[in-house]
N, C-alpha and C positions, 0 to 999 in steps of 0.2 A: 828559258824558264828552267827553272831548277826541279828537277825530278827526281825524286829517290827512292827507290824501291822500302817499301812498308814490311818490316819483320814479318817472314812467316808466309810470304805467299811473293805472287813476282807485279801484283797490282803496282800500276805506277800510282805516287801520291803528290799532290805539287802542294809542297809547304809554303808557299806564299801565297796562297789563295784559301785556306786551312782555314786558320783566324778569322776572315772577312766571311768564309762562308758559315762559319758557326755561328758569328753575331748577329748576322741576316736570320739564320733560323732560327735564333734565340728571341728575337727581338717580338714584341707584338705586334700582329698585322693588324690594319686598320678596315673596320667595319665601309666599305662602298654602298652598303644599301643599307640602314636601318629595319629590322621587320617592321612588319606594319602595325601590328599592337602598339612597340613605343612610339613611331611617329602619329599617330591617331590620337594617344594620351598625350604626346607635346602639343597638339591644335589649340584652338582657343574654345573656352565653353561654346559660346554661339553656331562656331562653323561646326563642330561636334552634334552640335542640337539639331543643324539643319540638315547634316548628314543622316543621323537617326531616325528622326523623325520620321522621312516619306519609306524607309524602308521599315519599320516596324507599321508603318500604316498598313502597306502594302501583306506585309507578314499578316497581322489580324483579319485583312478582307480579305485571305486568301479563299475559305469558303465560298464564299459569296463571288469572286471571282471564277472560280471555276466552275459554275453552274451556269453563270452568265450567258445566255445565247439569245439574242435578239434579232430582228433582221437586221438593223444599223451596225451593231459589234457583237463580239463573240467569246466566250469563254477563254482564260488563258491558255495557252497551249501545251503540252509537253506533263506538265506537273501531275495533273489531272487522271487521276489511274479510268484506265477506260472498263466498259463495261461491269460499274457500277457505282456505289453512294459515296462520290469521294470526301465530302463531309465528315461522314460517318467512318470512313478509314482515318482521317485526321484525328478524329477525338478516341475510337475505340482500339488502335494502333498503334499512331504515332505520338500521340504523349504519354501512353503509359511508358511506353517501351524506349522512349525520352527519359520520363523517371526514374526506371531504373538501371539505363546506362551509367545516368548521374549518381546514385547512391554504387553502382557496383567498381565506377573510376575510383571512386575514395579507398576502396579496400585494394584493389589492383594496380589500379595505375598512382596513385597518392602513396600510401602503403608497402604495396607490392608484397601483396597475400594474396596466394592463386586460389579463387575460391570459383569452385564448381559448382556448389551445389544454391546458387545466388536465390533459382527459382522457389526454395521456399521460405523466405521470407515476404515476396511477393504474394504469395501462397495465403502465408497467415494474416498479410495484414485483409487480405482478399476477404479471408473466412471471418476473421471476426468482425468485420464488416456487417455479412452477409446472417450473420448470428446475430448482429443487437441489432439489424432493422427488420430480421426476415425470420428466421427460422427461428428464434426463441424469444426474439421480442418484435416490438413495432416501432422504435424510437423514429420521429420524422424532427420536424423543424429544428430547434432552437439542441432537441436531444439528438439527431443526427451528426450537428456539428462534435457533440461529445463524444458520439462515436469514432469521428474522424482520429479525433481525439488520442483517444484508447486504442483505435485500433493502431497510432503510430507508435503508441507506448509499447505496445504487447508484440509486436516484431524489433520493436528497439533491445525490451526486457529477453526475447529468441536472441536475439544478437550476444548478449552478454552472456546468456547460457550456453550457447555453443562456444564462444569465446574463450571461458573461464579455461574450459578441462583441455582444452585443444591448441589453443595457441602458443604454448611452447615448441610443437610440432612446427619443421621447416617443410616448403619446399611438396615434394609429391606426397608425403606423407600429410600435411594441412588437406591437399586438392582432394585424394583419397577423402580424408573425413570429413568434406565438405558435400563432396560428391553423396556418399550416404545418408547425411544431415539433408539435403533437397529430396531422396529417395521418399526416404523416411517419412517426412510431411504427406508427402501424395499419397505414400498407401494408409494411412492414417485416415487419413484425409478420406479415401474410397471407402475403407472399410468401418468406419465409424459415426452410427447412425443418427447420432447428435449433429454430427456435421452435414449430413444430407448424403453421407454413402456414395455412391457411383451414380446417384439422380441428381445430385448439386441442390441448391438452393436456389431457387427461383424467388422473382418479385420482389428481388432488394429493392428496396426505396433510393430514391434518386436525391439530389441534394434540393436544400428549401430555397421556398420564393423567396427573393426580398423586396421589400415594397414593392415597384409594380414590374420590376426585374423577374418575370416567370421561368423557369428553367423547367423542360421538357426534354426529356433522353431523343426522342426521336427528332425532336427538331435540333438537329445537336451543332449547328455554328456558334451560337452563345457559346458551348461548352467546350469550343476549341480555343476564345478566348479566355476563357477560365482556365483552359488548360495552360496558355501561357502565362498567364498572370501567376498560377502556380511554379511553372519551370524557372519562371524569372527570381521569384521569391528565394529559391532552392537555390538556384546559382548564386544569387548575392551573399547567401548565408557559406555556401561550401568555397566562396572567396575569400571571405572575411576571416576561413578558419584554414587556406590554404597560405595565406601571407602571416599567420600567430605563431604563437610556438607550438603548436599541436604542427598545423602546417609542415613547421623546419622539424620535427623531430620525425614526422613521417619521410621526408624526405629522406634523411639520415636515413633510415630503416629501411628506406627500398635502396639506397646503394649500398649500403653497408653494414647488418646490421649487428652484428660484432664489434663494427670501429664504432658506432655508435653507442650500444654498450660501456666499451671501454673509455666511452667520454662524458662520459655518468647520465646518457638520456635511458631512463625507465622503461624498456623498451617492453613489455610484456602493458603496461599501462596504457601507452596509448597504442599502441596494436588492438588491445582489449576498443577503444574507444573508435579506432576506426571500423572495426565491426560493428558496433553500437552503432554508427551514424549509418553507415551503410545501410544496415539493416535496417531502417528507420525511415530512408529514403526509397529503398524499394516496397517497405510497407504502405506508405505513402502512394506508389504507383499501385499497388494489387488498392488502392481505397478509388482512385479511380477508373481504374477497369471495372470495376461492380458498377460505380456509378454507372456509366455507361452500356453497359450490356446488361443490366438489373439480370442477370446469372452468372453463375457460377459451376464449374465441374472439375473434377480433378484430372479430368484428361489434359487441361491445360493446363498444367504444371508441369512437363517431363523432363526429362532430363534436357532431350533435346531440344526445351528453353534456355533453359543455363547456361548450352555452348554458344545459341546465339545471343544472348547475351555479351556474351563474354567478347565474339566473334566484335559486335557493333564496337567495344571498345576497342581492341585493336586496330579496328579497320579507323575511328577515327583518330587514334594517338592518345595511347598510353598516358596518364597524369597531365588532358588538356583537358577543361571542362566542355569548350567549344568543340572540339574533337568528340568529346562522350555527347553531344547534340547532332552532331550534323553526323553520327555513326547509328546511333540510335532510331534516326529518321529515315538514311540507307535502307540501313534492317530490315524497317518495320516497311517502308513504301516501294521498296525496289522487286520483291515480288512482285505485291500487288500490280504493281505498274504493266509487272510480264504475264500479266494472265490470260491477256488479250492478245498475245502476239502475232496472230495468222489472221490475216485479211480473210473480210467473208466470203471473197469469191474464191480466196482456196477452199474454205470449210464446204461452200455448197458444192464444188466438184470436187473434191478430194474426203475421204472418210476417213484418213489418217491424218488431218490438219482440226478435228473435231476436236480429237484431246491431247493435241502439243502444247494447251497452257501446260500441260501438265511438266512439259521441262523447264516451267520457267524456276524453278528451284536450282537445277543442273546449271541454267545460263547463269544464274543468280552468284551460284557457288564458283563457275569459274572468273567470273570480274572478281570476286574475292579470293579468288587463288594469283590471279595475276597481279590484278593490286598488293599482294602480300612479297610478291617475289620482285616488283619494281620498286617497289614503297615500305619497306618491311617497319616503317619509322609512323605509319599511319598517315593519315589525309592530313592532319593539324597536329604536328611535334611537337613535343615539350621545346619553347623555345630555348631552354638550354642546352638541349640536345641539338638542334638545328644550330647554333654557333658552335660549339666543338666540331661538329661534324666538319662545317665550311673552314676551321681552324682559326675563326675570329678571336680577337678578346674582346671583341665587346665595348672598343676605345670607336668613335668615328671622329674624322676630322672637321675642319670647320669650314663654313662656306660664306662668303662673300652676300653682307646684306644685301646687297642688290638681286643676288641671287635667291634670297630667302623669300625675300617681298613679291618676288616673279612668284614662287613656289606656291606662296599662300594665296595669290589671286587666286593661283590654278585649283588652287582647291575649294575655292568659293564658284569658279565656274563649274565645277564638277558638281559641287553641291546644285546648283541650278538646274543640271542635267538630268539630276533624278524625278525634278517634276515638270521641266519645259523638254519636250522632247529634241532627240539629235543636239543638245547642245553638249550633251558629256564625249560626243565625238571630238569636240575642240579641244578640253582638256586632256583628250588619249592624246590628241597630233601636239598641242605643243606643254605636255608631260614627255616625250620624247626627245621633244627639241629642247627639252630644258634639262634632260639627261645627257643629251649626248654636250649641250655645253659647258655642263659641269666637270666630264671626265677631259673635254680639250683644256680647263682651265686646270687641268690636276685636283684637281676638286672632287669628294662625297657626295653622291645624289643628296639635296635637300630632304629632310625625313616629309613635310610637307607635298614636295613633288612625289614621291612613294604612294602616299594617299590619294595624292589629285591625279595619279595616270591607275589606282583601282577604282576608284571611284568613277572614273570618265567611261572606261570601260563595262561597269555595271550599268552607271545611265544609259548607255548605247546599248545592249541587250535588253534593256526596258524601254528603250524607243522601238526596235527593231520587234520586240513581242506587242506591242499598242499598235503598230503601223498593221503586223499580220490580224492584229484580233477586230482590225475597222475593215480590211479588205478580206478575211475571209468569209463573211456572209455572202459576199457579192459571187464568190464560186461554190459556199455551201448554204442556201437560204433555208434552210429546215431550221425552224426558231418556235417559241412557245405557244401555242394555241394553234399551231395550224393541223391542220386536216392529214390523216396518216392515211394508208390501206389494210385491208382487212388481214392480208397478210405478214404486215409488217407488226400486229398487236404482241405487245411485250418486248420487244426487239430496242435496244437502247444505242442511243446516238449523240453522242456528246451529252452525256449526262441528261438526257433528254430519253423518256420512254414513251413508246406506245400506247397508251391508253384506252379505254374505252368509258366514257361517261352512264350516268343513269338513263340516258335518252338512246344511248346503242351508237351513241357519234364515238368514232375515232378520233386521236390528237395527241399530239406532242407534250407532255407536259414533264417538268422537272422530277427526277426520281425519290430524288430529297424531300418534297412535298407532299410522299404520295397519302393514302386514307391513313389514319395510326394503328387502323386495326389491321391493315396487314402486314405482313410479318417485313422486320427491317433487313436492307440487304447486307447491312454491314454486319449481323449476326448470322444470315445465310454464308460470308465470305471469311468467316473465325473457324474453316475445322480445324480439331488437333492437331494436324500437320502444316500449319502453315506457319510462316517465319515471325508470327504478331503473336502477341497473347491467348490464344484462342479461344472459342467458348463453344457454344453444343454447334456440333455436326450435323 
């Protein structure tokens, strides 16, 4: 082999292997695994439908699922924040705080304007809420919807106003006067007597009946499918405008936003518009945090919303909508969940395990410290970012009908798996044997098989949670109406509390359920300090 020292240093260089190896690096490497967004959108409508389907069913009863405890089966497991109205953290938590992930990706992760100060637009659209049904007027039915209205206009029309004078500003000097702009709202907000001062606004009006569809703040499962019906709307619209040319000229803007400039995108215009929108979606969230907690205070606006905010986008990925959802939900339920952390037989012999929920912030904060240092890409990537990374182009190779036809059965079994239990086990075992025969033929995993070995895999943890929720009654039989001890009154147990009836009997009955006139727990569980929206203390 022919070796010749390289000018300039004594490295050996072997010139006939030079060329071969530049061409290889040069060349485009081929995609082995498709993600799973495009293979999902290559399926055919049908199996797509039957995919969706039992997992959005499941999504909606989630409610109702987790309250669930009979002596035959049991409330889901794990999901369910213990010791207390996990309901009521779904509606007055986790879809606000859904909402305005969603409006805060568009300015950050879309955009890529570091904005700090997110929480008072939330703020305003909160107050003016809370002003045209409460504090200065009464508007209900058909004028409440108007309110909605108006209030998404008047943090939309906040957006443009900060916008206008500010958005020239890059970088830490935008965050700086973002940071401010959030201040600013809340002391306002406290010190000004129109707005209810440092007392807030109580007895906002809730949203109206329709026909014989009643909506009631405290019975609040209705109002978590409301809530999605809302996040759903929200995401179809912020797709529609992430694939436009608003979309690509934001895009432009957060990689470059000079070279885009220089390539005649108007870049002060629609910067100006990604604040608009933002603003407008998280006004949109502060419209139903009132719904739900009918109050209001300015202590729930600090700053220290704004970081978690900001936090749940990162933590799900920067410029992914599904990432600002499943970050948002982190957030807002991953305290909650740790409030409960110490078993009760430490509490009753230990006096220092009384108030270690109190670390669940600390534990909270380091899974997002860790997550940030293994994962610095977020939970759900921009999938463009996910192919650069792996050095793909984005070409995949072809695969053998035969093998395609195998691929798509497996994804019709998978789909079976998510309503006949144990059967999405088959599509994991041979979604594997169907990968590993595609890399012996030199062959692209099918983008089909992709889906039918995550799909097999999710119906198998939804067998394996129904098999636990039929067999744990039989080792925990404590279920609705039975008979408590006098000691155990108030004491909550799988969303199951203690009770005491008008006759002086004891009994288990669901927390969700309980009289209306006492006070909710999911407004006992909102102080200022907590990683959710929060409301009075």
């Amino acid at each position: 082999m022919n070796q010749t020292p390289q000018s300039g240093d004594n490295i050996p260089f072997d010139d006939s292997m030079s060329s071969e190896f530049l061409r290889t690096a040069a060349a485009p490497k081929t995609v082995h695994s498709i993600p799973f967004g495009d293979a999902f959108k290559a399926l055919p409508t049908a199996v797509k439908a039957a995919i969706v389907a039992p997992l959005m069913l499941i999504l909606v009863a989630l409610p109702w699922l987790s309250v669930l405890n009979k002596t035959w089966i049991s409330g889901i497991p794990f999901i369910p924040t213990t010791g207390g109205n996990f309901p009521a953290v779904l509606t007055a938590l986790v879809v606000p705080f859904v909402l305005i992930t969603l409006g805060l990706n568009v300015v950050v992760g879309q955009a890529g304007l570091l904005d700090l100060g997110y929480v008072g637009f939330f703020a305003i659209g909160a107050y003016t809420m809370g002003v045209l049904t409460s504090q200065h007027a009464k508007w209900d039915g058909i004028l409440w919807l108007a309110a909605l209205v108006i209030a998404v206009a008047v943090a939309m029309l906040a957006g443009v106003i900060l916008g206008a004078p500010t958005l020239r500003l890059r970088g830490d000097y935008l965050a700086i006067v973002t940071l401010g702009f959030g201040e600013i709202i809340r002391i306002i907000a406290k010190n000004t007597a129109w707005l209810g001062a440092s007392e807030g606004i109580s007895n906002i009006k809730s949203m109206p009946s329709f026909l014989w569809f009643k909506i009631d703040v405290l019975e609040s499962r209705w109002l978590w499918v409301i809530g999605l019906a809302v996040i759903g709307f929200v995401m179809f619209l912020l797709r529609r405008l992430e694939f436009s040319r608003v979309g690509r000229a934001w895009s432009a803007i957060r990689e470059d936003e000079d070279a885009a400039e220089l390539m005649g995108v108007p870049t002060f215009s629609f910067k100006l518009w990604a604040f608009a929108i933002g603003a407008a979606v998280g006004g949109l969230g502060g419209v139903f945090y009132t719904t739900r907690t009918s109050a209001i205070y300015e202590r729930s606006f600090t700053i220290q919303q704004s970081i978690l905010f900001l936090a749940a986008v990162v933590l799900g990925g920067l410029g992914n909508r599904w990432g600002a959802v499943l970050g948002g939900f982190l957030v807002a339920w991953g305290p909650e969940k740790l409030r409960d952390i110490a078993p009760d037989f430490l509490k009753e012999k230990y006096d220092f395990f009384e108030k270690i929920d109190l670390l669940r912030f600390f534990l909270f904060g380091l899974v997002l410290l860790v997550m940030m240092i293994f994962r610095p890409q977020g939970l759900l990537p921009r999938k463009v970012k996910a192919r650069r990374a792996a050095g793909d182009s984005g070409v995949a190779g072809e695969n053998s009908a035969g093998l395609i036809a195998a691929a798509l059965l497996n994804v019709q079994i998978g789909a079976a798996g998510l309503l006949v239990p144990f059967v999405g086990l088959f599509a994991l075992i041979k979604g594997n044997a169907l990968r590993k025969q595609a890399t012996q033929a030199g062959e692209p995993e099918p983008g089909h098989n992709v889906v039918a070995r995550r799909i097999g895999l999710i119906g198998l943890i939804m067998s394996l949670t129904l098999a636990w929720m039929v067999i744990r009654p039989r080792f925990d039989p404590v279920a609705e109406g039975d008979s408590c001890d006098v000691t155990e009154v108030g004491k909550i147990q799988d969303d199951l509390k203690c009770q005491t009836d008008e006759e002086g009997k004891n009994f288990w009955s669901f927390n969700a359920d309980e009289d209306p006139g006492e006070a909710d727990p999911a407004e006992e569980d909102l102080p200022s300090d907590t990683t959710a929206t929060g409301g009075e203390s």
